[in-house]
C-alpha positions in Angstrom: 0.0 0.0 0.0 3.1 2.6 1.2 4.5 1.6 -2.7 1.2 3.0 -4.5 0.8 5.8 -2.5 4.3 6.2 -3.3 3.5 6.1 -6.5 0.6 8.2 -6.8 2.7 11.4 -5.4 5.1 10.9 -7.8 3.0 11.0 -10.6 0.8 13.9 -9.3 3.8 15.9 -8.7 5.0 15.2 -12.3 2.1 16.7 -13.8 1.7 19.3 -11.7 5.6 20.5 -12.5 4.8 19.9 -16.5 1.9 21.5 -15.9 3.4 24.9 -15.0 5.7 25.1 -17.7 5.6 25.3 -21.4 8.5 24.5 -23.2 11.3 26.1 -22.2 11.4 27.4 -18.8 12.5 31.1 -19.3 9.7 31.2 -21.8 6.8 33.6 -19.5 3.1 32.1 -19.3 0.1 33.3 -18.2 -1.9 30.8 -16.5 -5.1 32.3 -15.9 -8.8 31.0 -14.5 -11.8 32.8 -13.4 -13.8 30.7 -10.3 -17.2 31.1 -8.0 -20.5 32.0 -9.7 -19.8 35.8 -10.3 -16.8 35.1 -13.7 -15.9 33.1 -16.1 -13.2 32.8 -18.8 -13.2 30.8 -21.9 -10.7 30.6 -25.6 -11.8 30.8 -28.5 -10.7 30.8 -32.1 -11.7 32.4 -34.8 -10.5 32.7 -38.7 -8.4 35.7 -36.9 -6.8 34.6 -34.5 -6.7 33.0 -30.7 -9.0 34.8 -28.2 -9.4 34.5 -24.3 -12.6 36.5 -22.8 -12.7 36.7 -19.3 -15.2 38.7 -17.0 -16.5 39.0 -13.6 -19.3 40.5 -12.0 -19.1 42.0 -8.9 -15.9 40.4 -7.5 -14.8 40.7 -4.5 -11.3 39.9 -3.5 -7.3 41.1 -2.5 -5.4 42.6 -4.6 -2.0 41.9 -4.5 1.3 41.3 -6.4 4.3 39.4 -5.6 7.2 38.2 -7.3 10.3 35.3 -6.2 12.3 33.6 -8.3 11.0 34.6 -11.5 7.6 33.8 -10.7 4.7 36.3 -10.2 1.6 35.7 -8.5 -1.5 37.9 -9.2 -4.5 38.1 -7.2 -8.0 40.0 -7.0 -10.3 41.3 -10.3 -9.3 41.1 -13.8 -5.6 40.9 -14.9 -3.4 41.9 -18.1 -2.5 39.5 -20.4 1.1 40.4 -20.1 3.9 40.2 -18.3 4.2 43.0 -15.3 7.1 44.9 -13.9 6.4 45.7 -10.1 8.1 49.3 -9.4 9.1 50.3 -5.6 7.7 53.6 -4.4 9.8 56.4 -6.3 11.7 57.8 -3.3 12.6 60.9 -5.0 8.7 62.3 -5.2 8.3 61.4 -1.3 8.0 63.8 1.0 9.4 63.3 4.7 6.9 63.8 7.3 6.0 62.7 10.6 2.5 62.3 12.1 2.1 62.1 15.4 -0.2 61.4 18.2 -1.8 58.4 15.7 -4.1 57.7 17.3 -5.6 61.3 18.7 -7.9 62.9 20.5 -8.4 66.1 18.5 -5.3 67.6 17.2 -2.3 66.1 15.0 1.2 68.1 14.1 2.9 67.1 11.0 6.8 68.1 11.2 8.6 67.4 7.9 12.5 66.5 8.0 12.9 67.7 4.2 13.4 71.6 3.7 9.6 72.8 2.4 10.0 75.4 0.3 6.4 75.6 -1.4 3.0 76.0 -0.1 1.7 72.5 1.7 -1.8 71.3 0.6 -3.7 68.7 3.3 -6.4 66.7 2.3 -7.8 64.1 4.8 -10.3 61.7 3.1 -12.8 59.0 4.7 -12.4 55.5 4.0 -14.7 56.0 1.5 -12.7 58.7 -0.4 -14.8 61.4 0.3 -12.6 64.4 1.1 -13.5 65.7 4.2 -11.2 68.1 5.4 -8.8 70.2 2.8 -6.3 73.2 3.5 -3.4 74.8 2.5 -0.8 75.9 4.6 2.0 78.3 3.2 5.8 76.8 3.8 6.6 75.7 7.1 8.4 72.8 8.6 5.5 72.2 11.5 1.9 72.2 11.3 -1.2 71.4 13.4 -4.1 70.4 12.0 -7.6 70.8 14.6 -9.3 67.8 13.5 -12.0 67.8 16.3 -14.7 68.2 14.5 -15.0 65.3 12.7 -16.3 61.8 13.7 -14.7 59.0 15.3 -12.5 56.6 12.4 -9.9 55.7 10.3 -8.8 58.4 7.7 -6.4 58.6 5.3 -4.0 61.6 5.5 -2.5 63.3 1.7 0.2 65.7 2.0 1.4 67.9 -1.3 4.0 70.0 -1.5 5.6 71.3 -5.4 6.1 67.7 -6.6 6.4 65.4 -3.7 3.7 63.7 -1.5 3.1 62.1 1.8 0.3 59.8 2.7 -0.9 58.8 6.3 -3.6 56.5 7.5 -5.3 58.7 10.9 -7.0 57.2 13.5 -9.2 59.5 15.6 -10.3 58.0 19.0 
């Protein structure tokens, strides 16, 4: 019995290996699949060409990208039909900040460790995206915002100054 269950792994395990590649192994694939009752994806040919249709209603899911040895591994709504490139944050558009107290009560100061040299627009947005607060401060290397008028929550902080930007999730208590 050990001897055909033995067997029965190697055999799975073969297929699953040729199964993820095709041909030659730095040749790049996409392997791709709709499942659940809101998508589907089918190929088709026609006297033009090879076709693959794919669509989803209402999906839910994580989004997400990752990437070892070669291998990417996309996840959530509809994806290209192409190979990606995943780019790190450009560091030379960010501005330096720090928020703090995160949580608070009713106030938060923002003190930048870059020189500001231009005016500083603030924008703090629901989790919804509405904009709910929006100011502009002329150059300065502190400010306090009075955010005690607005409701108990998690908020997301946008800082712009020139050409660089700094975002912060807020949480008011």
């Amino acid at each position: 019995m050990k001897k055909y269950s033995f067997l029965v792994i190697i055999f799975c395990s073969v297929f699953t290996i040729q199964s993820q590649v095709d041909g030659d192994l730095k040749k790049y694939t996409i392997k791709s699949s709709s499942l659940g009752s809101s998508g589907s994806s089918n190929t088709f040919s026609t006297s033009k060409g090879k076709y693959f249709v794919s669509q989803s209603i209402g999906q839910s899911s994580v989004i997400g990208t990752s990437s070892k040895a070669g291998y990417y591994l996309r996840q959530g709504y509809q994806q290209p039909p192409f190979k990606i490139k995943i780019v790190n944050q450009f560091n030379n558009n960010s501005l330096q900040a720090k928020v703090y107290p995160n949580p608070f009560k009713e106030s938060i100061s923002i003190s930048f460790t870059d020189l500001v040299k231009s005016d500083i627009l603030v924008s703090v947005f629901d989790v919804s995206g509405k904009l709910i607060y929006s100011e502009i401060f002329s150059e300065a290397q502190r400010i306090e915002l009075n955010l005690s008028d607005i409701p108990q929550g998690t908020y997301i902080l946008k800082l712009a100054s020139n050409t660089k930007s700094f975002n912060s999730k807020l949480i008011k208590i």
